[in-house]
N, C-alpha and C positions, 0 to 999 in steps of 0.2 A: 599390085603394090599396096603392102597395108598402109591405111593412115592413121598418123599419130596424133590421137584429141588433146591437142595441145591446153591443160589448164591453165600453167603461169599466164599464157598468152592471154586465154580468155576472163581469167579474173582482170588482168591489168586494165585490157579495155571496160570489161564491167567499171572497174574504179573509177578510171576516167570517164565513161560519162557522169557516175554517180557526182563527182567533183564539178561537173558541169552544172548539173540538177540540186546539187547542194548550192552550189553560189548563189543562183538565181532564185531559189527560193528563200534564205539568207536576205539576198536583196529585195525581191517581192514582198515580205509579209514577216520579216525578221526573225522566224522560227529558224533554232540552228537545231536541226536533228542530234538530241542526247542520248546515248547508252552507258546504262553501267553496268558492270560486271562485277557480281558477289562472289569471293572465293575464301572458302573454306581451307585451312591449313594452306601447305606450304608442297605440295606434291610437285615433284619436279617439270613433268610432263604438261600437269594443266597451269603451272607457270610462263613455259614458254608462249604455249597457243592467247593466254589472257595478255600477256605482254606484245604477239603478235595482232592482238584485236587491238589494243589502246594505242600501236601505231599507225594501223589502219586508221582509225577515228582522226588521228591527230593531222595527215594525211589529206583528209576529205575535209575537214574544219569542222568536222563532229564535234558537240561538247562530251568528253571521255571519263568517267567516274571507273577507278579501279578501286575496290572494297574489301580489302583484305581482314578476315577476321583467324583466331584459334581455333585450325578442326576439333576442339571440345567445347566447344560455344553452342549454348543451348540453342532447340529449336525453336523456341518461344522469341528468342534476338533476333533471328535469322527472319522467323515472320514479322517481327518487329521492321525492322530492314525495308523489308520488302513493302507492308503497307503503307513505307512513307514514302516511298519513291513511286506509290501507285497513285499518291496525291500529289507526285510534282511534277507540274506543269513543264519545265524545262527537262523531264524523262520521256524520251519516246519509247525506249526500249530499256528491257531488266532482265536480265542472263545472269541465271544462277550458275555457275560452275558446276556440272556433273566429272564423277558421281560424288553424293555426299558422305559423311559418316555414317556408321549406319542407326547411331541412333535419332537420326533426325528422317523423316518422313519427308520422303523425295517427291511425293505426289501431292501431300500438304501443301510443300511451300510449292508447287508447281501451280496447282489449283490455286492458290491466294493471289500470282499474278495476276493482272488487271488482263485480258484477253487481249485488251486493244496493244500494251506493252508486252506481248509475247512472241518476242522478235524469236524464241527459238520453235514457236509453232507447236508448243508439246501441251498446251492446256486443252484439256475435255471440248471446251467453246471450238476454238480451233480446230481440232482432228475432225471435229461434227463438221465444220464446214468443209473440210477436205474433204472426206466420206462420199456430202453428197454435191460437191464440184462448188460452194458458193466463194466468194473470194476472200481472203485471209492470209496471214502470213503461214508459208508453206516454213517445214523443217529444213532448213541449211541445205545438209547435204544434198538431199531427193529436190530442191530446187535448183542444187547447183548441177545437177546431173541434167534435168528436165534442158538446163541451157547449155550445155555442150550439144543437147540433142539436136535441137533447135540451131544453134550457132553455123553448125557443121553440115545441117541441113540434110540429116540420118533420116529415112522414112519411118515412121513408127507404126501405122494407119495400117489393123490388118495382120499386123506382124505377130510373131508368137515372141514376148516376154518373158524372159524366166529369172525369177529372184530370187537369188541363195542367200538367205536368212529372214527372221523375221522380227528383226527388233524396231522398237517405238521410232529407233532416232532415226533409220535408213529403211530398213525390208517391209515394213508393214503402211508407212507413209506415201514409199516410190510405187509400191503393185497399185494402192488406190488410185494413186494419178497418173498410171499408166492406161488402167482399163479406162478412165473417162470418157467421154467423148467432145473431147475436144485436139486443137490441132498440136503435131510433137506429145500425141498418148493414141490413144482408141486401139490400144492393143488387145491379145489375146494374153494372159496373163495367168502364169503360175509362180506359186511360191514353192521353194523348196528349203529343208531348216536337219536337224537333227534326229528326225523320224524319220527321214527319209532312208528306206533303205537303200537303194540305189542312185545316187544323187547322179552321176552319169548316166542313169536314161532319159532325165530330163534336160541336163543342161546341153546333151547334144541333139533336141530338139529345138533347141534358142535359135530365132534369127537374131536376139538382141538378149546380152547375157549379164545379168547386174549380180555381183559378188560382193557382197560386206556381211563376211564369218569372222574375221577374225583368224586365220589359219592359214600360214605362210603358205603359199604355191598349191594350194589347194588343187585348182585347177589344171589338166594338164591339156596337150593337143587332143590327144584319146576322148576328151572328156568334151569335146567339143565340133561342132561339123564344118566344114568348110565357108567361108563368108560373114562368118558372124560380125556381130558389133560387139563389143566388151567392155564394160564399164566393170574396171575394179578398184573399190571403195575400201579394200583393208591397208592398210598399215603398220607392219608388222615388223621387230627386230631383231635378226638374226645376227649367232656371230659370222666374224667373214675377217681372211688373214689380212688386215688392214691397218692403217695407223690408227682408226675408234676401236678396232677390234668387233664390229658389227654394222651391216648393212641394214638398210630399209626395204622391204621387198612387198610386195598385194600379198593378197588371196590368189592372184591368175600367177602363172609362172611364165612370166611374158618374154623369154628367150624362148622357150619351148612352146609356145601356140603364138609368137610373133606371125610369121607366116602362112598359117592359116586362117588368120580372121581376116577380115574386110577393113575395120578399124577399132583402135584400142587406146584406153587409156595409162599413160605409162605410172610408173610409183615408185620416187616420188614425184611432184610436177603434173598431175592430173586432179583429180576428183576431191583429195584434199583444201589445195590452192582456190576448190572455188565455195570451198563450206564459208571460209569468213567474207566476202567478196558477195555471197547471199545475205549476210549476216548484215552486212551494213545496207543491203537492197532495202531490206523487210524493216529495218531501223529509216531509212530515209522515207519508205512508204508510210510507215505509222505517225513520222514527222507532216510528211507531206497530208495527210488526212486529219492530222489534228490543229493543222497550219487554217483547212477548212471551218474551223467553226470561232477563228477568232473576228 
């Protein structure tokens, strides 16, 4: 019987403890864990996800800063922005909105964030610490997947990994802290991306199969061996004869490999649901450690 890695479930308990761990340090030492969120223009898509983090925040008794500026606002503002909220004390976390305009330098203002306020995990300081296993805020998603691992109590130790794609935010962040050596990783791990000639000889050697291309149904049963685990990370929208006129569908094509993996993450309701649920982990962490030096 496959099982289904239930995300809504598991971000909500994540919340609730966080709401636990927020109160009592609130009460302890009065630090109230802050994030803000800088957002460029008005794009539909990264409106809903910034309105879904500022009710999360609101929620946990986060202090919540939404910063809404003109996607033709120079990057010179935007670094502006950023270095004052590296000096205040009541920010624990600063999340730029990706992606930017493109005349504004996405590694710039990435790199200007303060490392310790790099709730999304993507500054240079940070990856270095992932790379070589030291502790730091891990990227959302690849943390929020690490804890379905973990949650569901999935063997990882040993196993063969394989990851289709290899971008900063997901593929290139999750293979590092897969092969580590430590517990829920110490895998065998490959990546697989766009040069791949044959992405079906590897991924039907996956005991444990991580998917975030971007490319509806990618994946099919064919494309896969018997028992696997399946973590799939895309998001994709297709039309479908409906009253929106389109569905939300992975990268896996999960009616057609339901049945043959071991367990899977559904979409939507999985690996999504736990990107912001990490987001406020790595914010209540950064609070909780700068709660230490008052």
């Amino acid at each position: 019987m496959t099982l289904i890695i239930d995300g809504k479930k598991l971000s909500n308990d994540i919340k609730n403890e966080l709401l636990e761990k927020t109160t009592e340090l609130i009460e302890t030492t009065g630090v109230v864990p802050g994030l803000v969120v800088l957002q460029l223009g008005e794009d539909p898509a990264s409106s809903v996800y910034v309105n879904s983090k500022q009710k999360t925040c609101k929620e946990l008794g986060y202090h919540s800063i939404v910063h809404r500026i003109p996607a033709e606002s120079s990057e010179e503002e935007v670094l502006s922005l950023v270095e004052k909220w590296n000096n205040d004390s009541t920010i624990h976390g600063i999340l730029v909105q990706l992606p930017l305009p493109k005349h504004i330098d996405e590694q710039k203002v990435i790199t200007t964030i303060d490392p310790n306020k790099d709730v999304d995990g993507f500054h240079p300081h940070n990856v270095g610490k992932l790379v070589i296993g030291l502790k730091g805020p891990i990227p959302c998603t690849p943390y929020g997947i690490v804890e379905m691992l973990k949650r569901y109590n999935i063997e990882t130790s040993g196993k063969h990994t394989v990851v289709v794609g290899r971008s900063n935010i997901v593929g290139k962040p999750i293979a590092n802290i897969m092969y580590q050596k430590k517990e829920y990783a110490n895998s065998i791990v490959t990546i697989c991306h766009s040069a791949s000639k044959n992405i079906s000889e590897f991924t039907k050697q996956a005991d444990i199969l991580i998917v975030a291309v971007g490319v509806p149904n990618l994946i099919k049963k064919e494309d896969i061996k018997e028992g696997v685990v399946i973590i799939d990370v895309g998001i994709n929208r297709i039309d479908a004869d409906n009253e929106k006129g389109y569905k939300i569908v992975g990268d896996v094509d999960y009616d057609d490999v339901f049945e043959k993996c071991s367990a899977i993450t559904p979409v939507p309701g999985g690996v999504g649901r736990m990107t912001i649920a990490m987001l406020m982990q790595n914010t209540y962490n950064s609070a909780y450690e700068a709660s230490k030096t008052i």
